[in-house]
C-alpha positions as YAML, in Angstrom:
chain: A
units: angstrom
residues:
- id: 1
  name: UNK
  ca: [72.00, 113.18, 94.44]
- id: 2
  name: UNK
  ca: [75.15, 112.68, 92.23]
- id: 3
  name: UNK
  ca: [74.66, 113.31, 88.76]
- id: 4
  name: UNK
  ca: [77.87, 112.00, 86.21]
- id: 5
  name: UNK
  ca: [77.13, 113.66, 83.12]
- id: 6
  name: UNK
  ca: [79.15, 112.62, 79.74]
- id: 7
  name: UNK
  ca: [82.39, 112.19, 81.88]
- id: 8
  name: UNK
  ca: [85.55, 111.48, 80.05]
- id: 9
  name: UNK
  ca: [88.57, 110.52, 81.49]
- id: 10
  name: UNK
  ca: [91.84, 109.31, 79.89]
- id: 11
  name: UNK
  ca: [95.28, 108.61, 81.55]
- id: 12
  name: UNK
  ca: [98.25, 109.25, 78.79]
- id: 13
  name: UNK
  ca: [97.57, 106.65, 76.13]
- id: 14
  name: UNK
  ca: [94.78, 104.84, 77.86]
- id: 15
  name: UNK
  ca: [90.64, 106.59, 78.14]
- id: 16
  name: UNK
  ca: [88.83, 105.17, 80.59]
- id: 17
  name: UNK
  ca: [85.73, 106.75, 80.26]
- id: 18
  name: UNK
  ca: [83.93, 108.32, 77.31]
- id: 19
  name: UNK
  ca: [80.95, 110.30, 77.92]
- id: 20
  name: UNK
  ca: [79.67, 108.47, 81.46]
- id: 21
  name: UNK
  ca: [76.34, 109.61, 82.10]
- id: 22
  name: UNK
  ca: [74.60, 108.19, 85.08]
- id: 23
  name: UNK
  ca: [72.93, 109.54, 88.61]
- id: 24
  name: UNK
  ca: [73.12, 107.95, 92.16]
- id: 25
  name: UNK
  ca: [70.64, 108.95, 94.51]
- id: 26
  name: UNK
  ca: [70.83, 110.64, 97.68]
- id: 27
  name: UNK
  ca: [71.05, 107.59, 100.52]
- id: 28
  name: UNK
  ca: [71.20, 105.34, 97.71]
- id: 29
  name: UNK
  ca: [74.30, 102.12, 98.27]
- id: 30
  name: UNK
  ca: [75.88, 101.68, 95.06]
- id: 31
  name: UNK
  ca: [78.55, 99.18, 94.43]
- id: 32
  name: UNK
  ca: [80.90, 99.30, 91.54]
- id: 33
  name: UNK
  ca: [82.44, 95.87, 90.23]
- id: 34
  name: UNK
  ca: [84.34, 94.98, 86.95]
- id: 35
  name: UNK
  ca: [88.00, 93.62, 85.97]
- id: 36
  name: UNK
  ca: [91.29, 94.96, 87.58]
- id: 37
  name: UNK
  ca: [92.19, 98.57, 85.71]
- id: 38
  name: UNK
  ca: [88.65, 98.83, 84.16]
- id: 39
  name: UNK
  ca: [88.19, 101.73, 85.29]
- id: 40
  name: UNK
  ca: [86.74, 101.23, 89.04]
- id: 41
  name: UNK
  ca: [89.24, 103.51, 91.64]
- id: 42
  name: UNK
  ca: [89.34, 105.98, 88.65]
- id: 43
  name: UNK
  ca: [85.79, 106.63, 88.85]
- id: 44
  name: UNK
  ca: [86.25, 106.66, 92.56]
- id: 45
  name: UNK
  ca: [88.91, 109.68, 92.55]
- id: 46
  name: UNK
  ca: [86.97, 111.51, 89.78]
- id: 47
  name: UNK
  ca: [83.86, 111.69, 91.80]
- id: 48
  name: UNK
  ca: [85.94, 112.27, 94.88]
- id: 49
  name: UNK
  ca: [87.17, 115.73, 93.68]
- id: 50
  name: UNK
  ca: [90.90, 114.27, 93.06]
- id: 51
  name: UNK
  ca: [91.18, 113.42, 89.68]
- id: 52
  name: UNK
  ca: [89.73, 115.76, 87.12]
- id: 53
  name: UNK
  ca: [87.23, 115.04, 84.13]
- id: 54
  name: UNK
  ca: [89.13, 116.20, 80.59]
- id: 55
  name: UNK
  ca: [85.04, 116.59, 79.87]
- id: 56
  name: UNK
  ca: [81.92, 116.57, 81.49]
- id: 57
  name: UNK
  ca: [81.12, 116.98, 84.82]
- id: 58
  name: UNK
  ca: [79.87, 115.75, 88.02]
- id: 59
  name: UNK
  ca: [77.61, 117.54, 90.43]
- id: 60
  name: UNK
  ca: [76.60, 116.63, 93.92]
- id: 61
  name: UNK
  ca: [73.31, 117.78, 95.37]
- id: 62
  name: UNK
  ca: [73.07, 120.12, 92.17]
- id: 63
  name: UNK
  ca: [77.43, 121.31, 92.78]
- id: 64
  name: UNK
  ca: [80.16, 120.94, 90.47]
- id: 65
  name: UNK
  ca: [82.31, 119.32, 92.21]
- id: 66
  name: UNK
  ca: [85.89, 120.46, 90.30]
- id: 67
  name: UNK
  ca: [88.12, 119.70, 94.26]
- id: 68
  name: UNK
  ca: [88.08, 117.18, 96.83]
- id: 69
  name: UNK
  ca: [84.84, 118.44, 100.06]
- id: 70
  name: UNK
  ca: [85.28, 117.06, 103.14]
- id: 71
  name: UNK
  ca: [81.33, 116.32, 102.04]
- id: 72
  name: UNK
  ca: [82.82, 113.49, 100.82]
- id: 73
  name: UNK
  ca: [84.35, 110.53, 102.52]
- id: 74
  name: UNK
  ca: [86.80, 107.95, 101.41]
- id: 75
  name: UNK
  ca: [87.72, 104.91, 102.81]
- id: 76
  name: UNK
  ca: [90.10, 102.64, 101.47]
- id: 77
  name: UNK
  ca: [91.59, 99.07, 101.77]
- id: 78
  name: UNK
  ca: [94.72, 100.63, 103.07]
- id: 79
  name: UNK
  ca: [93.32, 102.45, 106.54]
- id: 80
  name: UNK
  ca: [96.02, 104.82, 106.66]
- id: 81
  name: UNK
  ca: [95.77, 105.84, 110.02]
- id: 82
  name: UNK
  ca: [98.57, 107.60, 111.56]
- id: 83
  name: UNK
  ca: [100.51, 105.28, 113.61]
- id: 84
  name: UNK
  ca: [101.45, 107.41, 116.76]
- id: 85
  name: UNK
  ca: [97.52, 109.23, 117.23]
- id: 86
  name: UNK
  ca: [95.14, 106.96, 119.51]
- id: 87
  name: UNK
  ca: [92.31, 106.00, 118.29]
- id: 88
  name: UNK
  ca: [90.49, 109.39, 119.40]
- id: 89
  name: UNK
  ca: [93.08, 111.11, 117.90]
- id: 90
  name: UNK
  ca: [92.60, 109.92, 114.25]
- id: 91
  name: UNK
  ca: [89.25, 110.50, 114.69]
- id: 92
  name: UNK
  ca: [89.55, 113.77, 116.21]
- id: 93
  name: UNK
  ca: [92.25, 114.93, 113.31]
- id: 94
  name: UNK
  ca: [90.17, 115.37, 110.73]
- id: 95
  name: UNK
  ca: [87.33, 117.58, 112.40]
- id: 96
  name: UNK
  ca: [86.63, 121.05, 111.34]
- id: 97
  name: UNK
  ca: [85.29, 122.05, 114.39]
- id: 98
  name: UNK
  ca: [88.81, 121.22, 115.88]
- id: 99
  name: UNK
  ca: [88.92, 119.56, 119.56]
- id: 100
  name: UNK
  ca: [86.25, 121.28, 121.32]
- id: 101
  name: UNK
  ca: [84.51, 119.49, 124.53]
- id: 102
  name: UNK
  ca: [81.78, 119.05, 121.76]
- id: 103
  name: UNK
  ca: [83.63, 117.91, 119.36]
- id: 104
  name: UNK
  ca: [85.42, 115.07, 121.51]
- id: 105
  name: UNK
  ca: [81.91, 113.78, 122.57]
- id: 106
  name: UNK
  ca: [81.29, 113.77, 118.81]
- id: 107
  name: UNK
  ca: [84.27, 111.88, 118.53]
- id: 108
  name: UNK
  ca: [83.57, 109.58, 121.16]
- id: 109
  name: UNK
  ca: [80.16, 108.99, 119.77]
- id: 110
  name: UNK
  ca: [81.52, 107.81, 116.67]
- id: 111
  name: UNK
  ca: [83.64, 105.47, 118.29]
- id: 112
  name: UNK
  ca: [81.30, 103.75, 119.92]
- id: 113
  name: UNK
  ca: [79.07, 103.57, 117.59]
- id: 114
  name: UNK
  ca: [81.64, 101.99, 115.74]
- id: 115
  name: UNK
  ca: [82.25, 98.80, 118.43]
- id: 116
  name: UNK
  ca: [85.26, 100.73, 119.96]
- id: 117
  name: UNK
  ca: [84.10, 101.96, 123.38]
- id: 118
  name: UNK
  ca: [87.54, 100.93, 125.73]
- id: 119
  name: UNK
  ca: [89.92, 101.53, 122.95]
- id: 120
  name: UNK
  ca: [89.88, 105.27, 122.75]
- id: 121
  name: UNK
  ca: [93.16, 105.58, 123.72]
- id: 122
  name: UNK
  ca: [95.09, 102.89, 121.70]
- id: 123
  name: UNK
  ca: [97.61, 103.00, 119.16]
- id: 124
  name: UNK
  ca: [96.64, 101.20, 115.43]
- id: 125
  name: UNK
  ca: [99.20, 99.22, 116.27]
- id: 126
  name: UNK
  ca: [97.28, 97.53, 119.23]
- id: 127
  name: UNK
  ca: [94.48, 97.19, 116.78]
- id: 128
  name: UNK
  ca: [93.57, 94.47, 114.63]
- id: 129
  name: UNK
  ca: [92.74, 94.92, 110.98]
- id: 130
  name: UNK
  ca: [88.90, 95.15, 111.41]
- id: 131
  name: UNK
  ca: [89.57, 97.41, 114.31]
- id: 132
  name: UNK
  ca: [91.57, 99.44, 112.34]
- id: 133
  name: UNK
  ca: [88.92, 99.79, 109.53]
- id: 134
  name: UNK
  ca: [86.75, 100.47, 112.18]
- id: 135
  name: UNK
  ca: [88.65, 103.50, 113.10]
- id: 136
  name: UNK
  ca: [88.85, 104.58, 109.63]
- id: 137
  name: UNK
  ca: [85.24, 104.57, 109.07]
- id: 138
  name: UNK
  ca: [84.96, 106.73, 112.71]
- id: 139
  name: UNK
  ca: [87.46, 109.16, 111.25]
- id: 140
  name: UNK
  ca: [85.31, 109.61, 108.06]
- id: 141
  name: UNK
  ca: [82.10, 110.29, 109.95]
- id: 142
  name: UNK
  ca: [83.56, 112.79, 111.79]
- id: 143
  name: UNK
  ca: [82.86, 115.13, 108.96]
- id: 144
  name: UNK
  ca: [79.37, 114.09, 108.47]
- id: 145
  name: UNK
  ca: [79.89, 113.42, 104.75]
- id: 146
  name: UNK
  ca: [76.61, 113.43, 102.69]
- id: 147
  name: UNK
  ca: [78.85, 110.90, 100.51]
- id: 148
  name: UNK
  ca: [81.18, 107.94, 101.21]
- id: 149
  name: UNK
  ca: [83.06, 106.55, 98.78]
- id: 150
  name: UNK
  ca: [84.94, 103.01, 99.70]
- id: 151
  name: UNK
  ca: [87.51, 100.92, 97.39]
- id: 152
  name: UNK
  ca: [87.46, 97.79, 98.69]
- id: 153
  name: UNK
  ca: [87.55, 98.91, 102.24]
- id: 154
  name: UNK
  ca: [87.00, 95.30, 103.55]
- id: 155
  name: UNK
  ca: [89.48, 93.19, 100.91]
- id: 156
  name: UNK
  ca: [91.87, 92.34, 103.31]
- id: 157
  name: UNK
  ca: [89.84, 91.06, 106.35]
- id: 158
  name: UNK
  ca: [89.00, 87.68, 107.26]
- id: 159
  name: UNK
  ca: [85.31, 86.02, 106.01]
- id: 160
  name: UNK
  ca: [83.62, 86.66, 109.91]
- id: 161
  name: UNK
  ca: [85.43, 90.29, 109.98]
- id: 162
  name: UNK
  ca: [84.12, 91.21, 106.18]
- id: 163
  name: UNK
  ca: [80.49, 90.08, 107.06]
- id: 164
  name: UNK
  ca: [80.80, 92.35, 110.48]
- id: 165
  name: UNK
  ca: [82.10, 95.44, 108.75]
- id: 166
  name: UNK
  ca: [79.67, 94.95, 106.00]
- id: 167
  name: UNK
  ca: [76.31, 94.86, 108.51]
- id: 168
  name: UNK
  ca: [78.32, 97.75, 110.47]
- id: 169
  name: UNK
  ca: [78.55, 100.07, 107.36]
- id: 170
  name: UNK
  ca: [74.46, 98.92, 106.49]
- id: 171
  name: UNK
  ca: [73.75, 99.97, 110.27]
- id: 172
  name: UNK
  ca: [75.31, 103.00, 110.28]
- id: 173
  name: UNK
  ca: [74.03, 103.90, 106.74]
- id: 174
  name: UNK
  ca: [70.73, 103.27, 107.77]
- id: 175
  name: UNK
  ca: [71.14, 105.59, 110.86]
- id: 176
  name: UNK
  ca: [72.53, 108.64, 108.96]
- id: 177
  name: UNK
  ca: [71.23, 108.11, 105.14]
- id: 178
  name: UNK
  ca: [74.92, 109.24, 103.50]
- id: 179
  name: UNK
  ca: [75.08, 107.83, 100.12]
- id: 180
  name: UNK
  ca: [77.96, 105.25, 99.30]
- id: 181
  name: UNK
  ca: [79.78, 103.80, 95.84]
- id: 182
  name: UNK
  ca: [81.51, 101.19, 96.78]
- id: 183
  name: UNK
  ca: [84.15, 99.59, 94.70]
- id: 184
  name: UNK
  ca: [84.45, 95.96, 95.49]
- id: 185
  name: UNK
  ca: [85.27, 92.48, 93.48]
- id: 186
  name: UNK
  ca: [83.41, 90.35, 95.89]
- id: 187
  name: UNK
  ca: [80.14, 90.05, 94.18]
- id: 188
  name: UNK
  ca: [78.44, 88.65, 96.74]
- id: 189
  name: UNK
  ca: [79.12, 91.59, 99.01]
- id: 190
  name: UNK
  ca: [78.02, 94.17, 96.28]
- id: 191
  name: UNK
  ca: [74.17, 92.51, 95.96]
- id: 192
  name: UNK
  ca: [74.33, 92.19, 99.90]
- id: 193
  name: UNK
  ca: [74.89, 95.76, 100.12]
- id: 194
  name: UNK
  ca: [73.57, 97.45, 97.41]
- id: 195
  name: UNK
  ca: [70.68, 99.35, 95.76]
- id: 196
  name: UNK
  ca: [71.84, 98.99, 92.18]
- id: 197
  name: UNK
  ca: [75.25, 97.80, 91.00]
- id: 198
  name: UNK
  ca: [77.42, 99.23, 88.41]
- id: 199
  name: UNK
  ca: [79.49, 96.87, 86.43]
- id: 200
  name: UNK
  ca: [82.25, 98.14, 84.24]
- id: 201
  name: UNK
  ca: [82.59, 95.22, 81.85]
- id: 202
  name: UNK
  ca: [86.21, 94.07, 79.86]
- id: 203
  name: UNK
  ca: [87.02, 95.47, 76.43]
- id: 204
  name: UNK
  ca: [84.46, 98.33, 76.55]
- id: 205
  name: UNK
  ca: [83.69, 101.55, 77.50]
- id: 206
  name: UNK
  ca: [79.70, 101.29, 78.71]
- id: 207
  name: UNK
  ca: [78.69, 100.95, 82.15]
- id: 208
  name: UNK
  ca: [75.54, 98.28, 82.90]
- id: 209
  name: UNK
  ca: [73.33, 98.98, 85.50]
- id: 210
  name: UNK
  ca: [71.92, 96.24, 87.55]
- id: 211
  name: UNK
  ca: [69.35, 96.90, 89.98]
- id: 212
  name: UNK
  ca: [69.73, 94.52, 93.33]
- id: 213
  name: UNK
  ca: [65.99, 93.39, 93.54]
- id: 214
  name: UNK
  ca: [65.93, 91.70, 96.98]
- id: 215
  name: UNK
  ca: [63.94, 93.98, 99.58]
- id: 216
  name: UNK
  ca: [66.10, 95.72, 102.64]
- id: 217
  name: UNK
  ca: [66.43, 94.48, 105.57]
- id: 218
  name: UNK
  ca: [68.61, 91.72, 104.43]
- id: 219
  name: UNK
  ca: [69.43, 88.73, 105.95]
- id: 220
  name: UNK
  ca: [72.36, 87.45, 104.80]
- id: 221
  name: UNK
  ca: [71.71, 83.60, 105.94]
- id: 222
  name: UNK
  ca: [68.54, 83.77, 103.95]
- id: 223
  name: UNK
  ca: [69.62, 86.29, 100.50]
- id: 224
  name: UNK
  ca: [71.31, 83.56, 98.70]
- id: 225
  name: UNK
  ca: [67.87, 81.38, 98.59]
- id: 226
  name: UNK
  ca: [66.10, 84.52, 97.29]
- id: 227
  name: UNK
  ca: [64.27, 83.48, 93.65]
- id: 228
  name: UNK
  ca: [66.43, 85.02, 91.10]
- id: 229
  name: UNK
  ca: [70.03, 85.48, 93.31]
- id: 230
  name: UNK
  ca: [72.00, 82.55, 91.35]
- id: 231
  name: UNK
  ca: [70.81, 84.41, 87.74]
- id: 232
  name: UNK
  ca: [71.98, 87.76, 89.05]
- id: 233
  name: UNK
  ca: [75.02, 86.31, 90.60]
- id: 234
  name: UNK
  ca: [75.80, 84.52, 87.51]
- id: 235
  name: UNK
  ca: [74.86, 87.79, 85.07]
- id: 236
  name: UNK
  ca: [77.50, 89.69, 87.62]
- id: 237
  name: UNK
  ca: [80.30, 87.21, 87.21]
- id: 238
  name: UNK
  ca: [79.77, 87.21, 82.60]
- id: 239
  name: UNK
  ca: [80.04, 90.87, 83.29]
- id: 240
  name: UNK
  ca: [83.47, 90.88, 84.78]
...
């Protein structure tokens, strides 16, 4: 479980938060939507370990969590692999455990779990972009985080890629039960994913929680009929 309790945060001449208080549970999806510089990466970096609090804290699983853990993931729009490892390589580079036989099955694993079996051995640059997000997620994994957090991991993908990632990330959420906040401006993509959804509205400091109603599995040919998607959509988009 992450617990946020009476965070403040303020960059010089500009707060962003003022006493946050709010909990995510553990295998819980979370999105996190609102206007550009609301407040949405911030909140990312602070839970992350990056950024400090100037007051309150957050713990994780009953931690303070005052420095980035490798028990927590990140994934951003903006893969950051490095260009001259293979595939296997980024993966393998962030491992604890170093590259032990084990540890390269691990790897391998990962990467085919991830749609990448055949690939193991190419450079990002023979990748395309959903490939390449593909290897990012991989490269998270490795470290078995109990927590991802993603900022718009999927903003720069084509419509069929975005919808593949998405139902990727639910799969492999499913299979291992990490928790994720997601940051995202796609609206629709935060209610297909998500448990609740935290919206960080204009020209105020609160934080509304919405909770997604639809029951998971979802199909995403069949959520937008759901009773009650248009109002939530619609409640989503006054809130941005």
């Amino acid at each position: 479980m992450i617990k946020v309790d009476s965070l403040s945060f303020s960059y010089p001449g500009e707060a962003i938060f003022d006493g946050l208080t709010t909990s995510i549970d553990s295998g819980e999806i979370v999105s996190v939507v609102g206007p550009s510089g609301r407040g949405k990466s911030t909140l990312l970096l602070l839970l992350a370990g990056i950024l400090k609090p100037s007051a309150g804290n957050i713990e994780i699983d009953g931690v303070t969590r005052s420095v980035a853990s490798q028990e927590i993931g990140l994934v951003f729009q903006d893969v950051a692999l490095f260009l001259w490892k293979s595939v296997i390589g980024n993966v393998l580079f962030g491992r604890r455990a170093g590259a032990s036989p084990a540890t390269r099955a691990r790897a391998n694993s990962l990467i085919a779990s991830v749609g990448l079996t055949g690939h193991e051995h190419k450079l990002p640059s023979q990748l395309s972009g959903g490939m390449q997000q593909r290897v990012a997620l991989a490269r998270v994994l490795a470290n078995d985080p109990r927590v991802v957090l993603m900022d718009e991991p999927f903003g720069s993908l084509d419509t069929r890629t975005r919808w593949a990632m998405q139902d990727l990330v639910l799969s492999l959420q499913c299979e291992r039960n990490f928790t994720i906040v997601l940051v995202t401006h796609d609206i629709d993509e935060a209610i297909y994913l998500s448990h609740r959804i935290f919206a960080l509205p204009k020209d105020t400091d609160r934080l509304e929680e919405v909770v997604v109603p639809f029951p998971k599995p979802r199909i995403r040919e069949g959520i937008m009929r759901e009773p009650g998607y248009a109002t939530l959509r619609n409640r989503l988009l006054e809130l941005q």
